[in-house]
MISEMAR-406745 format. One record per residue (C-alpha): residue in one letter; x, y, z. Coordinates in steps of 0.1 Angstrom, whole numbers, plus 2048, in hexadecimal, padded with zeros to 3 digits. Layout:
N
AXYZ ...
END
This chain:
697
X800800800 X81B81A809 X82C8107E5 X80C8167D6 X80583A7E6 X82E8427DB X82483C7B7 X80684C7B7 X81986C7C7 X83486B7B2 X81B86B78F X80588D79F X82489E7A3 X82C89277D X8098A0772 X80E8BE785 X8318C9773 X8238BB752 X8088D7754 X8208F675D X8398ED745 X8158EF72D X80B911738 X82E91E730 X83090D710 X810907700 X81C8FD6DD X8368E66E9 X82B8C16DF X8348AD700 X8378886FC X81F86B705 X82186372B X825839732 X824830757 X83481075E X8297FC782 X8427E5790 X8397BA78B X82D7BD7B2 X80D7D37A6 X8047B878A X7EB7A1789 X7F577F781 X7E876C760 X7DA746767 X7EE72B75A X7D7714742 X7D26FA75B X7C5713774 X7AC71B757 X7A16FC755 X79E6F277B X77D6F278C X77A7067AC X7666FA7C5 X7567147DE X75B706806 X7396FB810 X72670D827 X71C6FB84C X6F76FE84F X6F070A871 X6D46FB882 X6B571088B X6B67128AE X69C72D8B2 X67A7228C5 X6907038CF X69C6FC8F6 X6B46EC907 X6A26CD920 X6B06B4935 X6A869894E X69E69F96F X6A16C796F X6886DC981 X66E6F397A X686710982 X69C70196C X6856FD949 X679721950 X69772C94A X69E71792B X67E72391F X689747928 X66174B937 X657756952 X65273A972 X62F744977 X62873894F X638716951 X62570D976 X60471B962 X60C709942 X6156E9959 X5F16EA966 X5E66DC943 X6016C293F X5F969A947 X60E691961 X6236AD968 X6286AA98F X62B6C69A2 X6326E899A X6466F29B4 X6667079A8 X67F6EA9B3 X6676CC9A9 X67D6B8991 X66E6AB96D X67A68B96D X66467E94C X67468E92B X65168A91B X6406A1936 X65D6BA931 X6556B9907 X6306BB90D X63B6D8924 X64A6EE90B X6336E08F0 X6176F4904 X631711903 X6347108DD X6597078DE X66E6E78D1 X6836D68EB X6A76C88E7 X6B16A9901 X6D96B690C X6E86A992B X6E96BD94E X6FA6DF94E X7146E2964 X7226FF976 X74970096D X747720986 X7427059A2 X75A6F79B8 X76A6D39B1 X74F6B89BB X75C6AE9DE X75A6869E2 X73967E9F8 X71E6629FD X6F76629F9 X6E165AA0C X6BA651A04 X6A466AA0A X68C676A26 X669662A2C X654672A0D X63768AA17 X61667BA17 X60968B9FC X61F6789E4 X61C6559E7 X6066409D3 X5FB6189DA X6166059C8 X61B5DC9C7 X61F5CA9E7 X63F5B39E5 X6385919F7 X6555779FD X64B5529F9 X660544A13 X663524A24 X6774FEA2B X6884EBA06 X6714D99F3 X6534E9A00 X6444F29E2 X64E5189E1 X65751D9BC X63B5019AF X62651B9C5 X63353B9AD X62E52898D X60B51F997 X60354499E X61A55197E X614530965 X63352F960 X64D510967 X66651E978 X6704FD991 X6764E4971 X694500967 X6A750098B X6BD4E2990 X6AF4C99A7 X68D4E19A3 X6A34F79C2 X69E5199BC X6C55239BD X6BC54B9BF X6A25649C2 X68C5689AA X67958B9A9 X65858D98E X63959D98E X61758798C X5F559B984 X5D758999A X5B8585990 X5AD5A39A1 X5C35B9986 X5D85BE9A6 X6025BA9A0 X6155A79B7 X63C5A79B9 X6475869C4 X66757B9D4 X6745559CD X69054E9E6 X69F52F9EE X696518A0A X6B6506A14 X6D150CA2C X6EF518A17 X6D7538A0D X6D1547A31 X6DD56BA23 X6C8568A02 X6A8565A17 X6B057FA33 X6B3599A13 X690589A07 X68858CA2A X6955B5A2E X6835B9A09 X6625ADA10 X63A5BAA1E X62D59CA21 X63A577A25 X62A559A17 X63953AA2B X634518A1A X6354FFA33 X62F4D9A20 X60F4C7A34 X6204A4A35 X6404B4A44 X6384CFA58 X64C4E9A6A X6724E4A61 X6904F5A67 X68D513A4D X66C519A55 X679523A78 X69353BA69 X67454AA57 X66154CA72 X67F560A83 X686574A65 X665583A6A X66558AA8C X68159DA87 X6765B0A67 X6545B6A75 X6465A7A57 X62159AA55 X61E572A4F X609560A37 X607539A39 X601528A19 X6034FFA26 X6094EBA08 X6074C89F7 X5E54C4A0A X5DC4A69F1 X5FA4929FA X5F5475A0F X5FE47BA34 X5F749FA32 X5E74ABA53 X5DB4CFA52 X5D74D2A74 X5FA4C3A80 X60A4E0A6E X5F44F8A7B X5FC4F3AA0 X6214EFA98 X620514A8D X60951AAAE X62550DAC2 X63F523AAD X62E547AB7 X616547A96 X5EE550AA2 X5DD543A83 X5B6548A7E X5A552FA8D X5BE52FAAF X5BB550ABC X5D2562AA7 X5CA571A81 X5E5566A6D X5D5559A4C X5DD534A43 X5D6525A24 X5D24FFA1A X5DA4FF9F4 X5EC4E69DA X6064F49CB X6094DF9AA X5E64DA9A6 X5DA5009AB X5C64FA9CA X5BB5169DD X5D052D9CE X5B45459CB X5AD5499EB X5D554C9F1 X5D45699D8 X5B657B9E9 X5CA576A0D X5EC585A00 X5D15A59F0 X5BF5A8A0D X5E05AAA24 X5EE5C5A0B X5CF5DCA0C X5D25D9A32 X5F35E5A32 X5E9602A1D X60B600A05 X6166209F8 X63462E9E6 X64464C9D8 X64564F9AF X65966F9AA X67B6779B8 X69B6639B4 X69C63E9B0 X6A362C9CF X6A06019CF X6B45E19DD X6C65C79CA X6B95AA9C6 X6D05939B1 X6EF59A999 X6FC58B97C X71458795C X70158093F X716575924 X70258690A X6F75A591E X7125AB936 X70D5B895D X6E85B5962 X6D55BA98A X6B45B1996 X6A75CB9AC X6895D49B7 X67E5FD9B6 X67060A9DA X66F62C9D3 X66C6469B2 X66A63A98D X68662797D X68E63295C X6A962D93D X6CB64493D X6C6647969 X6E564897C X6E8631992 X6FB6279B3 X6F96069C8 X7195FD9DF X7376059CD X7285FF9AE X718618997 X703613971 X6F2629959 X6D6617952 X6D560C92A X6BB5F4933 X69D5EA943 X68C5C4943 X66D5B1956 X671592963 X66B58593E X68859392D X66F5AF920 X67C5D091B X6685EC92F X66B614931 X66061A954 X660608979 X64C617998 X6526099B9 X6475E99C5 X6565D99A3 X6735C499A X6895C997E X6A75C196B X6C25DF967 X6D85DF94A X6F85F294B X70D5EC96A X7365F596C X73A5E0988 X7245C5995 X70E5D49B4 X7065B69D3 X6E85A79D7 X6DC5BC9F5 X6E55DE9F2 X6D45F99EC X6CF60F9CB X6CE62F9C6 X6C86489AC X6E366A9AA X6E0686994 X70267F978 X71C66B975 X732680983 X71E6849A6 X7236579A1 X74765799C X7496719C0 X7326599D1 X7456379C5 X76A64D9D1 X75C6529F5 X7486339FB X76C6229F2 X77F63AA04 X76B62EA20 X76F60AA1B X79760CA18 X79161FA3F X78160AA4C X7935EEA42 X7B3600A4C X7A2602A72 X79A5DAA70 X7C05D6A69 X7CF5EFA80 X7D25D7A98 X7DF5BDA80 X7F95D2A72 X8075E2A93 X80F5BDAA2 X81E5BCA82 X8325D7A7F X83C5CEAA9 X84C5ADA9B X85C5C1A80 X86C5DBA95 X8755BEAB0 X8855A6A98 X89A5CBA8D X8A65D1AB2 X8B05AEAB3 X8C85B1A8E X8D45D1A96 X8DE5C9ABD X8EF5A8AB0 X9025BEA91 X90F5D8AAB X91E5BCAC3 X9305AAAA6 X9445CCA9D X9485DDA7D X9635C3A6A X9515A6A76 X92C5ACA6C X923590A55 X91759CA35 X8F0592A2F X8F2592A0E X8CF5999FA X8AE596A0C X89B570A0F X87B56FA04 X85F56DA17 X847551A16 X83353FA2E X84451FA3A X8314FBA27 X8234EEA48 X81F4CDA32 X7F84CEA37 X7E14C2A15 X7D24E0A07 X7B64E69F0 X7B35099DB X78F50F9CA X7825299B3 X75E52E9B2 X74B53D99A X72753F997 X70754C983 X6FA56899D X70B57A9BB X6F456A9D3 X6FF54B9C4 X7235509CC X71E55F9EF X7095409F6 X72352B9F2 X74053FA02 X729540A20 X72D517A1D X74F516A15 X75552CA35 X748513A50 X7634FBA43 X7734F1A62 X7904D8A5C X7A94F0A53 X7C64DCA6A X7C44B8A55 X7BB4CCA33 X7BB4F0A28 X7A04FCA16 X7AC51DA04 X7915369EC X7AA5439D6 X7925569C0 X76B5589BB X75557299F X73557198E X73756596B X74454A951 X76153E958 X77B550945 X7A354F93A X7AF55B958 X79B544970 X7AA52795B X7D453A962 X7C653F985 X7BC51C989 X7DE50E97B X7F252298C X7E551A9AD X7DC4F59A2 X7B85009AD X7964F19A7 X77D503993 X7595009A0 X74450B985 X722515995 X703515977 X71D525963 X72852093C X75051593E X759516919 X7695098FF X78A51C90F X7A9507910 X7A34F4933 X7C14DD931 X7D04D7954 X7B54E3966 X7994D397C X7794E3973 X7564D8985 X7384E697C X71C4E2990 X6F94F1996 X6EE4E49BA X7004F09DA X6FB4CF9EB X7104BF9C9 X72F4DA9D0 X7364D19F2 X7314A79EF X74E4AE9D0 X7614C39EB X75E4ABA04 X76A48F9ED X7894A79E2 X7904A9A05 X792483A10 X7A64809F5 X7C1499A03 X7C048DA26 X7DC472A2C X7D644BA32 X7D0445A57 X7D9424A70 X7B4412A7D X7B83FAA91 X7A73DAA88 X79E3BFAA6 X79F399A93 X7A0386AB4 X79B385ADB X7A8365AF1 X7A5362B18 X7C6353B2D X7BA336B3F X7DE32CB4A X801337B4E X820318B46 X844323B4C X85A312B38 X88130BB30 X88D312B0A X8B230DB0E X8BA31FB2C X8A333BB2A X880335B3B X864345B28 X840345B35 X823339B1B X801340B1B X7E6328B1C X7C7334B0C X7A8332AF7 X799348ADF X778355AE9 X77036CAC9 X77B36EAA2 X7A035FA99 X7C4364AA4 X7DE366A89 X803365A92 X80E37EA7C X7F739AA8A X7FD3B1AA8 X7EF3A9ACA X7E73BDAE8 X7E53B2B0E X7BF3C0B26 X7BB3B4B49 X7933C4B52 X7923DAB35 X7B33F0B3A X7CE3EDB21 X7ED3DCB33 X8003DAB13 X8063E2AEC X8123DAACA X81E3B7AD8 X826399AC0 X82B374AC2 X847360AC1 X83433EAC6 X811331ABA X80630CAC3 X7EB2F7AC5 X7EF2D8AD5 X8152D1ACD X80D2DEAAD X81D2FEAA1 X802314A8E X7FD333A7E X7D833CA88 X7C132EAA6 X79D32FA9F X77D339AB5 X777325AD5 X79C311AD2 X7B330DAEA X7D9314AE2 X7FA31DAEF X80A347AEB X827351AF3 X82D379AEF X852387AE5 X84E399B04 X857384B25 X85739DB3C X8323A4B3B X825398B5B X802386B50 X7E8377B65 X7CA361B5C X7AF374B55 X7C138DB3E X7B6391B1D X7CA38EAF9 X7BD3A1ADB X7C739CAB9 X7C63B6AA5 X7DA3C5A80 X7DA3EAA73 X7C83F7A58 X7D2416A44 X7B3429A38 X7A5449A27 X79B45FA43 X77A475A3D X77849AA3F X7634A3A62 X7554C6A4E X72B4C7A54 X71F4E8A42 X6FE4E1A54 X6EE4D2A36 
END
């Protein structure tokens, strides 16, 4: 530019002296004036392939229309879709009025339903657009903390919901044929053994159109835990008692389960067509066990029903409705999700799924959720049929879909605002766990570190006294490994369908008792398949694999000792076996033959005198070969004693039969024997031993 404005100086002060030099001579023919610009001020010709080329303008980016459209999210409050809308409060409470379902209209009432929120600013003339949750970068750093469930809901706010009744009772009672009466469903022919291994949580609609969670929990010993959590999850109990069998052992552990829960009782006494069923036997077992049934002063309902045949169920079903409209069941629908666990699993196909059942607020897909340490985002929802559903209100059970981390059967779920409020919850709750197990071990580690700090004093005391030039020199450090006592051990992995499953059987494992002839070590145990590393686990600790309802594979199991089973009772009679075989031969004692000394001779062989014993045998057969023993009135007076001498007659022999008489003489002379005494013949037998373990089953 300054070049430019040079020139353009230079050729006005050219025009300028042109026209003076004019005025002075006007007849003088000046010369044509050329200006010449320098190559910079050219413009440049196009080469012929630049001719040819085809320019393509740089496409514009359509921006979308965003006017008339707002910004919505999940769970945001009135407040907060007032401001989105940029209205005024008082229009969206107004407009609110006119909206199905809406809630309340309360400035800090949260709109948990996305559809409510679109029909919202439909109303408002305005086009919504689903974003996630602003966040305030302004705010502080989220500072790790738990959460807790919410305060008992106002009155105002609940609604009836489901009752959720527990069919509880003794093994092979009839509980699940009981469930697939009332579902039609055959549920018993797919368990193995037709015992329920696990709860099952599933909805049945009566006849009534009433819903009815039910609860499916196993009757025998090993699952104690599984049907104190049915027990903590329950309204109303259904206890199966068998009419032939009566009150057994679990049924007493129901009957205290509900004492302690508070929980009302409903009998249902089955298999009343079965020869030797008495009705009223069972009912004055339960009399003298603290249940009041009708009929006896008391008004607990019991039922006399066939389970396989359908009998009575009807009047079952009206008693379990009855109970619930007594108890006047009501839950929240709004607010965050809160449930329990019910069950957890791998599914190959699916990955981490739960069973849960929802006590409070509405379930729905994409909540945050938090159970335990674990956390999920919920990608999916399912009924007890594998069906997929949008919504769950409390009182019902579902499948959740979407788990990082397995939760345990058990805990407690509930529902936070983003993932980011999870991830804080999950950092204290362990932060909490690693402190408190710090506090179990204090105690641990400072006897440790005593012994440490002793065994120190000790070198260092002994290092000073020997002097500086005579100090041995350690050389590097031995490692540290607990000394091979020489005992059999036995290292198992478990792995199993459901979490219930597995803690089940831990809980076995754990009343195993002979840990001083055979150690019994649980090197690993997980939910799932078993997988590649369970298989390197296995060999490198020369474990057994205990494959609980679970698929193995077609995984390279070379070297290892895989047993799949499906019934408890089947896992610990292959244990037990495993066991006997690890436990070392043992001496029994064996009795063949008793004789009674009638006589004593004394004798010369050469010069010595020797002393033989004149008797008869009184019971089985005395060998010569075998070891004797010497009882005057049932003490012992001698051991381990053998013959040098057999006769009968003048006959030497090498076995004297029941009532004969014969001649003994022991390799022991100085034994001082009198008539009377008794010799036992007996030999030693080495045999397996037998593990004493009794898991109480």
């Amino acid at each position: 530019m300054l070049h430019i404005r040079f020139l353009a100086r230079r050729i006005v002060g050219n025009e300028l002296l042109q026209s003076r030099l004019c005025a002075a001579a006007p007849t003088t023919i000046l010369p044509q004036r050329q200006l010449q610009f320098s190559a910079f001020l050219s413009k440049r010709r196009k080469t012929a392939e630049e001719k040819h080329a085809v320019e393509f303008a740089p496409k514009k980016k359509n921006k979308p229309q965003t006017s008339g459209v707002v910004d919505i999210w999940r769970n945001m409050t009135v407040a907060d879709l007032a401001r989105s809308c940029q209205l005024e409060l008082e229009h969206i409470q107004e407009v609110m009025l006119y909206v199905k379902g809406a809630g309340s209209i309360d400035a800090t009432a949260r709109l948990e339903d996305p559809k409510v929120i679109k029909d919202i600013a439909a109303k408002c003339g305005l086009k919504t657009k689903i974003v996630a949750a602003p966040v305030d970068e302004s705010e502080e750093v989220l500072k790790d903390r738990d959460v807790v469930p919410r305060p008992p809901p106002a009155p105002e706010n609940l609604k009836e919901r489901p009752p959720v009744v527990t069919v509880m009772g003794h093994v092979d009672h009839g509980k699940t044929t009981l469930l697939d009466s009332l579902r039609g469903a055959s549920v018993a022919a797919g368990e193995a053994g037709g015992i329920t291994q696990h709860i099952g949580a599933f909805t049945v609609e009566l006849d009534n159109g009433e819903r009815v969670t039910f609860l499916d929990t196993p009757g025998h010993a090993a699952f104690s835990a599984m049907r104190a959590r049915g027990a903590n999850l329950t309204d109303i109990i259904v206890l199966v008692v068998a009419a032939e069998d009566g009150v057994m052992e679990q049924t007493k552990e129901v009957l205290r389960l509900a004492k302690e829960q508070s929980v009302p009782i409903i009998v249902a006494i089955n298999k009343i067509d079965k020869p030797g069923a008495d009705v009223e036997r069972v009912k004055k077992e339960l009399s003298q066990h603290g249940i009041a049934l009708e009929g006896y002063g008391g008004d607990t309902i019991a039922v006399g029903i066939s389970a396989l045949h359908g009998t009575n169920l009807d009047e079952l079903t009206e008693a379990v409705s009855t109970q619930a409209t007594l108890m006047g069941l009501k839950g929240e629908y709004v607010g965050p999700v809160e449930g329990v666990v019910v069950e957890s699993k791998i599914d190959s196909h699916r990955g981490k799924l739960s069973t849960a059942i929802v006590s409070r607020g509405t379930l729905r897909k994409g909540a945050i959720l938090v159970s335990g340490q674990a956390w999920a985002k919920v990608r999916g929802l399912f009924d007890h049929a594998g069906q997929p559903i949008s919504a769950v209100t409390p009182g019902m059970p579902v499948e959740i879909l979407g788990w990082r981390e397995l939760p345990l059967a058990g805990d407690m779920i509930l529902e936070v605002e983003s993932e980011r409020v999870a991830s804080s919850v999950l950092r204290w709750r362990a932060n909490q766990a690693m402190k408190e197990k710090a506090l179990s071990d204090a105690e641990a580690i400072s006897l440790k570190r005593k012994e440490h700090e002793e065994q120190y004093r000790e070198e260092r005391d002994k290092s000073r006294r020997s002097g500086f030039y005579r100090r041995k020199q350690q050389g590097p450090r031995q490692k540290e490994a607990a000394p091979d006592d020489g005992k059999p051990r036995i290292n198992v992995i478990v792995k199993g369908d459901v979490h219930g499953s597995v803690e089940a059987i831990l809980d076995v494992l754990e009343t195993y008792d002979d840990n001083e002839r055979c150690r019994l070590d649980v090197i690993h145990y997980a939910v799932g398949d078993v997988n590649e590393s369970d298989l390197e686990l296995a060999r490198l600790f020369d474990a057994i694999i205990y494959a609980f309802s679970v698929n193995v594979g077609s995984k390279a199991t070379k070297g290892v000792t895989i047993r799949p089973v499906d019934i408890i009772y089947r896992l610990v009679d292959d244990l037990k076996k495993e066991i006997n075989t690890k436990l070392p031969l043992v001496d029994v004692e064996e009795e063949i033959g008793e004789a009674n000394v009638l006589q004593l001779f004394d004798i010369n062989e050469g010069r010595r005198k020797v002393t033989v014993l004149g008797c008869r045998c009184t019971k089985g057969l005395l060998k010569k070969a075998h070891k004797y023993k010497v009882k005057r009135n049932g003490e012992l007076l001698a051991d381990e004693l053998s013959l040098e001498s057999m006769r009968h007659l003048k006959n030497e022999v090498d076995s004297v039969k029941k009532d004969v008489e014969c001649g003994l003489r022991l390799n022991d002379q100085t034994l001082e024997l009198k008539a009377g005494d008794t010799i036992v013949c007996y030999q030693i037998n080495r045999e397996p031993q037998q593990t004493e373990w009794d898991p109480g089953f």
